[in-house]
NULUM-469314 format. One record per residue: x, y, z of N, C-alpha, C, CB in turn. Coordinates in steps of 0.05 Angstrom, whole numbers, padded with zeros to 5 digits, always signed. Atoms other than C-alpha are relative to their C-alpha. Glycine has a CB too. Example, Ala and Ser with C-alpha at 12.3 -4.5 7.8 and 13.67 -1.06 7.14 Angstrom:
+00018-00024+00000+00246-00090+00156+00018+00024+00000-00020+00001+00025/-00016-00024-00001+00273-00021+00143-00015+00022+00014+00009+00009-00029/
***
This chain:
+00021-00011+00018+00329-00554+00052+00005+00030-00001-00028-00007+00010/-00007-00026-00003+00339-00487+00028-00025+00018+00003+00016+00008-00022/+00018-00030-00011+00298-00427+00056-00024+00000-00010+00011+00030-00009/+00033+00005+00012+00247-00424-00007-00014-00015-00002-00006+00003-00019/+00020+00028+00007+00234-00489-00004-00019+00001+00020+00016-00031+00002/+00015-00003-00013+00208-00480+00065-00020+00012+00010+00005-00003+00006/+00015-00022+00000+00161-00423+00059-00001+00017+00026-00024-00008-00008/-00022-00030-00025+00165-00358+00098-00021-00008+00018+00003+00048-00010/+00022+00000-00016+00122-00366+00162-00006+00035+00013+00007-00025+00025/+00004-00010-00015+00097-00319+00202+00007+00005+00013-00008-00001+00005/-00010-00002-00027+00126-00280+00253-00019+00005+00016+00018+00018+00004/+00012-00001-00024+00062-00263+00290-00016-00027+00003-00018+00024+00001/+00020+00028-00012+00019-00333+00281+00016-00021-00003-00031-00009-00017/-00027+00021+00008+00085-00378+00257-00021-00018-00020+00020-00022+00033/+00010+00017+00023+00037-00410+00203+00012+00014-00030-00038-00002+00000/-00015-00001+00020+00061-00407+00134-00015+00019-00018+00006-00027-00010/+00017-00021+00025+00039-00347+00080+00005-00017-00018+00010+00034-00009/+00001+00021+00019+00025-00386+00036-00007+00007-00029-00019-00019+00009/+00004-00011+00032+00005-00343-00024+00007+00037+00005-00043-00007-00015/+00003-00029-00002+00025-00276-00043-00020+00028+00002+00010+00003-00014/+00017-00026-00002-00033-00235-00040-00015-00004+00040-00032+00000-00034/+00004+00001-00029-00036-00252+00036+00015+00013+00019+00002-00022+00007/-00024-00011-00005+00031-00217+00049+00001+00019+00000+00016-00003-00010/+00001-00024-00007+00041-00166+00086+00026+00015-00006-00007+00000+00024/-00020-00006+00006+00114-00162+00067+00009+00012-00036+00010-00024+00009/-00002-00015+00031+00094-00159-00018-00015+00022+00005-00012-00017-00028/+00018-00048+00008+00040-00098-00004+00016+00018+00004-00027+00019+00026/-00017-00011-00006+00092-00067+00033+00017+00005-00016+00006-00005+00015/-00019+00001+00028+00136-00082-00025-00008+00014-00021+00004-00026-00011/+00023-00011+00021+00088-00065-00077-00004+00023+00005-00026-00011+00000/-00001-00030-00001+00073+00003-00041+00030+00018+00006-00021+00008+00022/-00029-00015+00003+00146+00018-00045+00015+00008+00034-00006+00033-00020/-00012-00004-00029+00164+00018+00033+00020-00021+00001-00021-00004+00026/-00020+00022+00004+00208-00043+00025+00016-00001-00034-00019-00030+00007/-00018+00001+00022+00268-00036-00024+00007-00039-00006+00031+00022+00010/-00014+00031+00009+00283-00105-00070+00025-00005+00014+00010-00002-00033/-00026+00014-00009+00349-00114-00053+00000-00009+00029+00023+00019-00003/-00002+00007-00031+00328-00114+00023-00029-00028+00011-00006+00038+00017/+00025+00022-00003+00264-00155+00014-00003-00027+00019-00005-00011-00026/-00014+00027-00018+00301-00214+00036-00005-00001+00032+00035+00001-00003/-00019-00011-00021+00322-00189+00104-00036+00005+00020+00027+00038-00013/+00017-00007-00025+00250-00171+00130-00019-00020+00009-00015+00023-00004/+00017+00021-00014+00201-00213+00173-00028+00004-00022-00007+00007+00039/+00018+00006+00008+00150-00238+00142-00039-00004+00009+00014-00016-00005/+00028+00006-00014+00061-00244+00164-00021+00012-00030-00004+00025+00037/+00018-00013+00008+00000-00245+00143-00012+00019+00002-00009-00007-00001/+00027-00028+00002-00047-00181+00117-00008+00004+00031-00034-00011-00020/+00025+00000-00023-00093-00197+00177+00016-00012+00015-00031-00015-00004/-00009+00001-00024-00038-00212+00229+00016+00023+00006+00013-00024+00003/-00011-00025-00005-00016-00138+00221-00020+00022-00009+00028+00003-00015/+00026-00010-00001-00082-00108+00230+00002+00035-00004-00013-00010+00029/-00010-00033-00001-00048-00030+00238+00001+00000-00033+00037+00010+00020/+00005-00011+00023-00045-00034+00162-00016-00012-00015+00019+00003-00012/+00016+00006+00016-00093-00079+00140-00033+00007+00003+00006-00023-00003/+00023-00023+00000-00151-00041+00168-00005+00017-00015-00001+00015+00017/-00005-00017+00022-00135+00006+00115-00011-00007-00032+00030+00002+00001/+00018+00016+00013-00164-00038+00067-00029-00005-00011+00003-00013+00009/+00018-00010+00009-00225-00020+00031-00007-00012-00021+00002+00020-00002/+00015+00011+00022-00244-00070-00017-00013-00019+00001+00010-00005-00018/+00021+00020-00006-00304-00113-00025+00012-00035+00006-00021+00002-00028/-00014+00027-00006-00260-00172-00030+00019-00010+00013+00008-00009-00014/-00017-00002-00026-00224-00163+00032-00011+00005+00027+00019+00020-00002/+00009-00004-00032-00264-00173+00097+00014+00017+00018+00000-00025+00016/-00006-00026-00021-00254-00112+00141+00011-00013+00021-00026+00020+00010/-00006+00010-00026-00209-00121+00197+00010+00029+00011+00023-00027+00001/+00000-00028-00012-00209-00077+00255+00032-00007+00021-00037+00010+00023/-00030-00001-00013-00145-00053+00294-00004+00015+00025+00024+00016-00019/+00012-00016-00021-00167-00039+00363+00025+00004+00017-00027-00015+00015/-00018-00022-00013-00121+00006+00405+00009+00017-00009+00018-00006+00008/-00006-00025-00006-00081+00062+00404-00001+00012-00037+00032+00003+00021/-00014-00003+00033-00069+00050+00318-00029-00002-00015+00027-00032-00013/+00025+00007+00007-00148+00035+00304-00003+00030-00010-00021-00014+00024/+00009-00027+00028-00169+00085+00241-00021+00013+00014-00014-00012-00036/+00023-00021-00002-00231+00107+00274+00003+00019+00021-00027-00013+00005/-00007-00023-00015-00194+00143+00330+00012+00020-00014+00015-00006+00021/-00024-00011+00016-00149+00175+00276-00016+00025-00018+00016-00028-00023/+00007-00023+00013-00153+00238+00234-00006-00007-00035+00024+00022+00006/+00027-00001+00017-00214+00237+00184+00032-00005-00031-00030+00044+00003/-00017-00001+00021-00164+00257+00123+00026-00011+00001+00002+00023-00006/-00024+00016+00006-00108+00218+00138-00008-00025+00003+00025+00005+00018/+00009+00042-00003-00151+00149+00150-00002-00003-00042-00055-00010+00024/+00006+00007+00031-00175+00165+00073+00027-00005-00012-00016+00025-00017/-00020-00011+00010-00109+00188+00050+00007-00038-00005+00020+00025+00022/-00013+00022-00002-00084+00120+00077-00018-00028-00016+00005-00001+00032/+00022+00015+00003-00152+00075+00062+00010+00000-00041-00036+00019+00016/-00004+00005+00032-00132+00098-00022+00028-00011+00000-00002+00029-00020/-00039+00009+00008-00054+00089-00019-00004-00033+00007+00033+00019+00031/+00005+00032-00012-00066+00023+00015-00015-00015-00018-00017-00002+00029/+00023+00020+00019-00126-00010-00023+00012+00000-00030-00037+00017-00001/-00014+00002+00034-00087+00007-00091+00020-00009+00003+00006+00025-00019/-00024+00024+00001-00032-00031-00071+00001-00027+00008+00020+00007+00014/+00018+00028-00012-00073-00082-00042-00013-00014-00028-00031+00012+00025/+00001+00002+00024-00107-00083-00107+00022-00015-00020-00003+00023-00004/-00024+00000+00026-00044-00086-00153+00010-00037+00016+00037+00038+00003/-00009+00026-00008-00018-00144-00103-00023-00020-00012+00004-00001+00033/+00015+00016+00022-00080-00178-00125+00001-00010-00021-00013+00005-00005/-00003-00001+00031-00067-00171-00188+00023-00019-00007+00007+00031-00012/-00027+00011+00002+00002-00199-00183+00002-00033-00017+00010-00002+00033/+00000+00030+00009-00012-00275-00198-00016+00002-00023-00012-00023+00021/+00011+00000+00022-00047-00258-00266+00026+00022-00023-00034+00013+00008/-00015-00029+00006-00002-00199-00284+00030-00013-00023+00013+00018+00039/-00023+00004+00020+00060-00237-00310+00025+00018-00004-00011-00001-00023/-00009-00020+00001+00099-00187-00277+00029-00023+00018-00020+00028+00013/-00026+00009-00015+00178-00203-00252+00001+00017+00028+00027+00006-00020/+00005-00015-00026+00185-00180-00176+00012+00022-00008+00010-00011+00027/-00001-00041+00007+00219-00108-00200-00020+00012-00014+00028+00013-00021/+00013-00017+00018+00165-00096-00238-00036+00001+00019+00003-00017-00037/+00009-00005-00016+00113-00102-00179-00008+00023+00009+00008-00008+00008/+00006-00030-00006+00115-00036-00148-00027+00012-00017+00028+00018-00008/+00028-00019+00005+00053+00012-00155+00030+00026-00012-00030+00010+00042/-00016-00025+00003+00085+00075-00196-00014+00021+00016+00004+00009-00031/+00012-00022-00015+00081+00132-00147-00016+00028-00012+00021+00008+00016/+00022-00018+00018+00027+00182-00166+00004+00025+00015-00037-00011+00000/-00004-00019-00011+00037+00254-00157-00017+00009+00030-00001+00014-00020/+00002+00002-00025+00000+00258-00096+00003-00017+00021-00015+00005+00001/-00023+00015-00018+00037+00208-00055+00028+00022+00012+00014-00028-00022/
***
């Protein structure tokens, strides 16, 4: 069986992502930290089994999850939690968007906005 057939699991809970707006590998994609061509190549989890960035997450339709230790936003500096809380939630956003969008995976990406 080849690879897509068997859907990507998880490397921190080994259950299966099962839709893309759960993926912690397309936000990451989507906010341009992961190049296409390499997409392949990286491990795969859910949003909320990589809590260091999905704490960052600020929208009503995304139950807050907290990231307790040393990476948890509320120990962190005031203007760089926001900084991160907008970059994040608008690519969180856009991934949302994705399964309505009718978009081909290069065309994904958030275009970077002069303050990025």
């Amino acid at each position: 069986m080849a690879k897509c057939d068997e859907g990507y699991a998880c490397d921190v809970c080994g259950r299966d992502v099962e839709a893309i707006t759960e993926s912690d590998l397309y936000l990451r994609y989507v906010l341009g930290e992961v190049p296409l061509d390499l997409l392949h190549l990286h491990p795969e989890r859910h949003l909320r089994c990589n809590p260091a960035v999905a704490q960052y997450i600020t929208d009503e339709r995304f139950d807050p999850v907290v990231c307790p230790g040393p990476f948890d936003k509320r120990a962190m500096d005031a203007g760089f939690v926001r900084a991160e809380e907008a970059r994040i939630t608008r690519g969180w956003r856009r991934l949302a968007a994705v399964p309505t969008l009718r978009l081909t995976i290069p065309e994904y990406p958030l275009a970077v906005t002069p303050d990025e």
